[in-house]
GUFITI-741895 format. One line per field, with one value per residue (C-alpha): residue number from 1; chain; y negated, x, z. Coordinates in steps of 0.5 Angstrom, whole numbers, plus 500, padded with zeros to 3 digits. Layout:
N
k = c(NUM / ...)
c = c(A / ...)
Y = c(Y / ...)
X = c(X / ...)
Z = c(Z / ...)
END
This chain:
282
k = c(1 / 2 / 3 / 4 / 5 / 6 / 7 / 8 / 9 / 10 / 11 / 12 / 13 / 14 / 15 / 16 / 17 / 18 / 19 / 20 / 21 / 22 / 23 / 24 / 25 / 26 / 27 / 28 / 29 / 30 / 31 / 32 / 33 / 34 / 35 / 36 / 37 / 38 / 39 / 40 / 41 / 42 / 43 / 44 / 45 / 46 / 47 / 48 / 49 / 50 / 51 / 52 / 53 / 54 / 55 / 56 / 57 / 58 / 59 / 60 / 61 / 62 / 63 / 64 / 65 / 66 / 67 / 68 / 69 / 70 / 71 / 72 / 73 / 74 / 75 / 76 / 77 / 78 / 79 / 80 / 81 / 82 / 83 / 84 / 85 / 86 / 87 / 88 / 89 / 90 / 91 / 92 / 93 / 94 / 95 / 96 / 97 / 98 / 99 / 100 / 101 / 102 / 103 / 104 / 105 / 106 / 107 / 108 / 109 / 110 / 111 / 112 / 113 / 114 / 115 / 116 / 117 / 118 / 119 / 120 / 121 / 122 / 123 / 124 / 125 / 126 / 127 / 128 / 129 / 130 / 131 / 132 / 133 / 134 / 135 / 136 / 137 / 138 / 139 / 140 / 141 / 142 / 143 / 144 / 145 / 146 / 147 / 148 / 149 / 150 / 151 / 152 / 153 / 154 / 155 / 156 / 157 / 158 / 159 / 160 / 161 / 162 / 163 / 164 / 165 / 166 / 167 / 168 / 169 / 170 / 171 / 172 / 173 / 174 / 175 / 176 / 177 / 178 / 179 / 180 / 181 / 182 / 183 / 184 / 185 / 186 / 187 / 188 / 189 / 190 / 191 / 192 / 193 / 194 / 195 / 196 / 197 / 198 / 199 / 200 / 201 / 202 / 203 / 204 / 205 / 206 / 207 / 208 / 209 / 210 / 211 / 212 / 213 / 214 / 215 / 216 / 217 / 218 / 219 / 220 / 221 / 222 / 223 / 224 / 225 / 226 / 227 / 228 / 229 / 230 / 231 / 232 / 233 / 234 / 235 / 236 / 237 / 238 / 239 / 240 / 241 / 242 / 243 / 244 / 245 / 246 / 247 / 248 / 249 / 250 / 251 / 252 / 253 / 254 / 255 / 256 / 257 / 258 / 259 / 260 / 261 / 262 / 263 / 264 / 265 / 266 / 267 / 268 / 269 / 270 / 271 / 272 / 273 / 274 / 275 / 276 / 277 / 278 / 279 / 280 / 281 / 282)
c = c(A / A / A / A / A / A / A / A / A / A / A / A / A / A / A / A / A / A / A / A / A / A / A / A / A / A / A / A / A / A / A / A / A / A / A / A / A / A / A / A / A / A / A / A / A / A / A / A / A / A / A / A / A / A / A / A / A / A / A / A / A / A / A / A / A / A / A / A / A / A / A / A / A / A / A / A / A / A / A / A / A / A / A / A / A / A / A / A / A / A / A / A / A / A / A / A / A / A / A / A / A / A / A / A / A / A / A / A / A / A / A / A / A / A / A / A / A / A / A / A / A / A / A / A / A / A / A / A / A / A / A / A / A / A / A / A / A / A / A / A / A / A / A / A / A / A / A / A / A / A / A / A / A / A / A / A / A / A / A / A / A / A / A / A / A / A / A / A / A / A / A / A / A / A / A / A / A / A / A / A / A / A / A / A / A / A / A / A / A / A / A / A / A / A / A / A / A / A / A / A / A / A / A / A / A / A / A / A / A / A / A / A / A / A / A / A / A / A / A / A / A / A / A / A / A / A / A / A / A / A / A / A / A / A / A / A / A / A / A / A / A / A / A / A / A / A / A / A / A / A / A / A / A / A / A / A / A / A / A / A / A / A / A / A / A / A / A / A / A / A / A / A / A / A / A / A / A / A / A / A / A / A)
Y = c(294 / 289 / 287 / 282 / 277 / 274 / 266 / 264 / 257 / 255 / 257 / 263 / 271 / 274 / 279 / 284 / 286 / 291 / 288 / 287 / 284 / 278 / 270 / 264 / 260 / 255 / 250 / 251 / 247 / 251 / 254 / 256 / 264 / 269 / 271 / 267 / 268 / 264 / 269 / 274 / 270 / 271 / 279 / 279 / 276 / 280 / 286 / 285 / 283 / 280 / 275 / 274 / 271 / 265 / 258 / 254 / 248 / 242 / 239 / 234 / 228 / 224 / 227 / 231 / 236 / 236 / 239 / 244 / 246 / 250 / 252 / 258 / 261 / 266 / 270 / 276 / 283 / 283 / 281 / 288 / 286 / 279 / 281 / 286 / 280 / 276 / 281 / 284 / 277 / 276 / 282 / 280 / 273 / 277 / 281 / 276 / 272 / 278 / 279 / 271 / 274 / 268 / 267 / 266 / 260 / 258 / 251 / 247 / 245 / 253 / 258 / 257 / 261 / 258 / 260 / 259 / 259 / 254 / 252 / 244 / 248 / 250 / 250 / 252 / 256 / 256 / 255 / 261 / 260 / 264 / 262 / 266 / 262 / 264 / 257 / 258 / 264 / 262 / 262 / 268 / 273 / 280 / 276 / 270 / 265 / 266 / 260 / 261 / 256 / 255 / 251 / 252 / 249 / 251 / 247 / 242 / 240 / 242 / 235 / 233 / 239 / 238 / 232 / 234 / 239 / 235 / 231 / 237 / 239 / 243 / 239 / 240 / 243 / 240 / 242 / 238 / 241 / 245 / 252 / 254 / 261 / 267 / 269 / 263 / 258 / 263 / 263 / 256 / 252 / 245 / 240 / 236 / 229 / 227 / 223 / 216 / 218 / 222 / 222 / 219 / 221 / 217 / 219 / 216 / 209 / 208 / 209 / 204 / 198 / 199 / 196 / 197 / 205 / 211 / 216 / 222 / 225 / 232 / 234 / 240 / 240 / 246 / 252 / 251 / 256 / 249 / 242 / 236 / 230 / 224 / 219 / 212 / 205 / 203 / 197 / 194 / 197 / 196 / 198 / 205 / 205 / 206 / 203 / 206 / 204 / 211 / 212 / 219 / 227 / 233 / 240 / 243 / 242 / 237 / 239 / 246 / 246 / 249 / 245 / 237 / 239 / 232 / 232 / 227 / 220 / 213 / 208 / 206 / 207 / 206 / 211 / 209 / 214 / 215 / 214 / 221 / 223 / 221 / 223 / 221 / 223 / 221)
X = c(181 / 185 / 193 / 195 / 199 / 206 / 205 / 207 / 207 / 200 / 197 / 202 / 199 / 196 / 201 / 200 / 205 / 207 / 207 / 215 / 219 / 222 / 223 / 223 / 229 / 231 / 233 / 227 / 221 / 217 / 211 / 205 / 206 / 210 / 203 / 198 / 190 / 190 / 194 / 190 / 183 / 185 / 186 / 179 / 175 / 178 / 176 / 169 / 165 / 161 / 167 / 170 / 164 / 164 / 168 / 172 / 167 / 168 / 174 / 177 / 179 / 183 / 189 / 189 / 183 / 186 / 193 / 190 / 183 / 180 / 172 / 170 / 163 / 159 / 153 / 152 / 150 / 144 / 143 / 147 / 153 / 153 / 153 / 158 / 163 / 162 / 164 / 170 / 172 / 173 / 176 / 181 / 182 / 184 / 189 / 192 / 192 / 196 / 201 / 203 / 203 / 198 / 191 / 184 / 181 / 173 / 172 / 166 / 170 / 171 / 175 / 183 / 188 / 194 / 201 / 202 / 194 / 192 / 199 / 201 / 206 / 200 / 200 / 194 / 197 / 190 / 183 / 177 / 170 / 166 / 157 / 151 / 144 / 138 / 136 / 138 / 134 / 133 / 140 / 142 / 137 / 140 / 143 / 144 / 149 / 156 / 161 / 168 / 173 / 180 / 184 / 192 / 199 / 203 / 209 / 209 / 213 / 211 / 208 / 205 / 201 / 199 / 197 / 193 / 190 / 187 / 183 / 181 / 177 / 183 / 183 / 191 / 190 / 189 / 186 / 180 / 179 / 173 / 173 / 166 / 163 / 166 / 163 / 158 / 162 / 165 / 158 / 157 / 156 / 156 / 161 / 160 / 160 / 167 / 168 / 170 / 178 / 179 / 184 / 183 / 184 / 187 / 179 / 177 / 180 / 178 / 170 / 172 / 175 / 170 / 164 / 159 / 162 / 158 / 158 / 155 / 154 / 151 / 147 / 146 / 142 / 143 / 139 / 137 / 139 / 140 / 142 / 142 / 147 / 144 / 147 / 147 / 152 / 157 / 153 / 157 / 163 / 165 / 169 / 171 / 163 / 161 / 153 / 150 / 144 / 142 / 137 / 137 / 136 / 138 / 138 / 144 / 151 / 152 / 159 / 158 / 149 / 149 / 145 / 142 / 135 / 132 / 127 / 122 / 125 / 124 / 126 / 132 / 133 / 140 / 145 / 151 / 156 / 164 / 168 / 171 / 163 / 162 / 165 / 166 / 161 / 157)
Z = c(078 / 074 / 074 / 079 / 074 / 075 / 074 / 067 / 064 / 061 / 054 / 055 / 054 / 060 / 061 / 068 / 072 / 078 / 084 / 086 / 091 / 087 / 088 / 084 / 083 / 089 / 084 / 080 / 081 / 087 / 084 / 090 / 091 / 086 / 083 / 080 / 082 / 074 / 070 / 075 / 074 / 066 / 067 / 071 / 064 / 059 / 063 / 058 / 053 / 057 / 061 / 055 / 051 / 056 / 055 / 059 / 062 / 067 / 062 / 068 / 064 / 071 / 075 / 079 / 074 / 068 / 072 / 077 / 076 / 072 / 071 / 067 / 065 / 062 / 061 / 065 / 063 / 068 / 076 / 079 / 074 / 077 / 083 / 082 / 079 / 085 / 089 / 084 / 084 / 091 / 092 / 086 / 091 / 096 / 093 / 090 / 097 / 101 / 096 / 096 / 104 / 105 / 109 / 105 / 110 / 108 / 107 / 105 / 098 / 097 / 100 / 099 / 100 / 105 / 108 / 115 / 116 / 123 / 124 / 122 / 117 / 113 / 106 / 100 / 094 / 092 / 091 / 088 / 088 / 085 / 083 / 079 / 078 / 073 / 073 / 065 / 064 / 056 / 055 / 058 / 056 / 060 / 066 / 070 / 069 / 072 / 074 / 077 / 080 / 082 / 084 / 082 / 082 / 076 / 076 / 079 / 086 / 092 / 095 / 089 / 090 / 097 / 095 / 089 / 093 / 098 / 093 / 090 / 097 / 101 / 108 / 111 / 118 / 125 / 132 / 131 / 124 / 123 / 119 / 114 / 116 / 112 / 106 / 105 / 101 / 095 / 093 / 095 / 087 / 090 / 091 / 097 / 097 / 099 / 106 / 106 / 108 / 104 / 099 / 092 / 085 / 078 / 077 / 085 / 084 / 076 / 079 / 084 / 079 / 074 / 076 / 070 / 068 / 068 / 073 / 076 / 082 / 085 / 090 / 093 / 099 / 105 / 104 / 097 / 090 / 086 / 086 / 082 / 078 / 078 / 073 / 072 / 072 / 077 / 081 / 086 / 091 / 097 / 103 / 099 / 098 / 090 / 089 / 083 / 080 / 078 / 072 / 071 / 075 / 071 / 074 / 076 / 076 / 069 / 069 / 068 / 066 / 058 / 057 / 060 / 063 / 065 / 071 / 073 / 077 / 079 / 073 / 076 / 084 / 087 / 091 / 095 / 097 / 098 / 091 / 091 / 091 / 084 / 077 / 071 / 065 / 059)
END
């Protein structure tokens, strides 16, 4: 099995540690949970050739991406290695969740580990979601793709996380708040299109301010192994809606795809969705 690892700051050494009874500095800024599923996740892919021979991808420009996410993928060895990877991987999210005496919950935006689970105190220390396709056969040659990501607070304040995380996908607890089915969503590999109430990002209201800007937004539809991003130039905005006149179809996720596989689409055809659906790409 691989180390839990003490949260350090980043671009520090991955150093594992025993698991000990020992707490932060009150007068410190409050870190999300004593060990970090980053530092944790960076043990995980040194385990192998195979992990460490990936890169890091979706390089999220706008706050809150470039603080508190991070997107990893590689090649696996062959079918079994990768489920047996999702598999190591969600027990290493649980094991890192139980010693920060957290919860994992299951969203449609992933499955987050939170403190006080179901109680108005609630609050999310992490998010993990773990995917593999094939749809890339030619460039992994043994195995299907394999993508991991999280979602982590480092240094910041506790509010500015909380905030930060809601952008990210974390819904803050409420009775009428509705829970995903166990074990569907770690393996899910979209983002859904954000609701219109949801709280935007430095990216969300860029895209809004910037009629003529080129995003792109994925589409993975229900009970099908793969979606699609659609590209094109910001036409028009109204009411927390973004109408894009959309000029390109790719296959999978562009934001973790090794590479753009276009496919058929209209000369151009418009699509109108909540800002905090699209995202920025080239």
């Amino acid at each position: 099995m691989f180390p839990l690892a003490k949260k350090l700051f980043p671009f520090s050494l991955v150093i594992p540690l025993l698991i000990s009874g020992c707490s932060s500095d009150p007068d410190t800024v409050r870190r999300t949970g004593e060990y970090s599923f980053y530092d944790s996740t960076q043990s995980f892919i040194a385990l192998t050739d195979a992990r460490r021979n990936g890169a890091v991808v979706d390089k999220g420009m706008f706050y809150p991406k470039n603080t508190f996410a991070y997107t990893y993928r590689y090649c696996s060895d062959s079918p079994q290695q990768a489920a047996n990877d999702i598999a190591e991987y969600q027990v290493l999210a649980k094991r890192v969740c139980d010693t920060n005496n957290g919860q994992l919950i299951n969203q449609a935006s992933g499955t987050w580990c939170v403190v006080g689970a179901n109680t108005p105190n609630e609050q999310p220390l992490f998010s993990a979601k773990i995917t593999s396709t094939a749809l890339w056969a030619d460039l992994c040659l043994d195995g299907p793709f394999v993508t991991l990501r999280l979602n982590e607070n480092t240094q910041a304040n506790q509010s500015q996380w909380f905030e930060s995380a809601q952008v990210l996908g974390y819904e803050p607890y409420s009775p009428l708040r509705k829970m995903a089915p166990a074990g569907v969503t770690m393996h899910a590999i979209n983002q859904p299109a954000s609701p219109a109430t949801a709280p935007w990002g430095d990216e969300s209201r860029y895209i809004y301010s910037s009629v003529g800007a080129t995003v792109c937004l994925y589409d993975h539809p229900h009970q099908t192994n793969m979606g699609h991003t659609y590209r094109g130039q910001v036409f028009s905005v109204n009411d927390g809606l973004v109408k894009v006149s959309v000029k390109d179809k790719f296959r999978g996720d562009i934001r973790t795809a090794p590479a753009l596989e276009k496919v058929n689409w209209h000369r151009s055809s418009y699509i109108t969705a909540p800002a905090n659906s699209w995202f920025v790409c080239s």
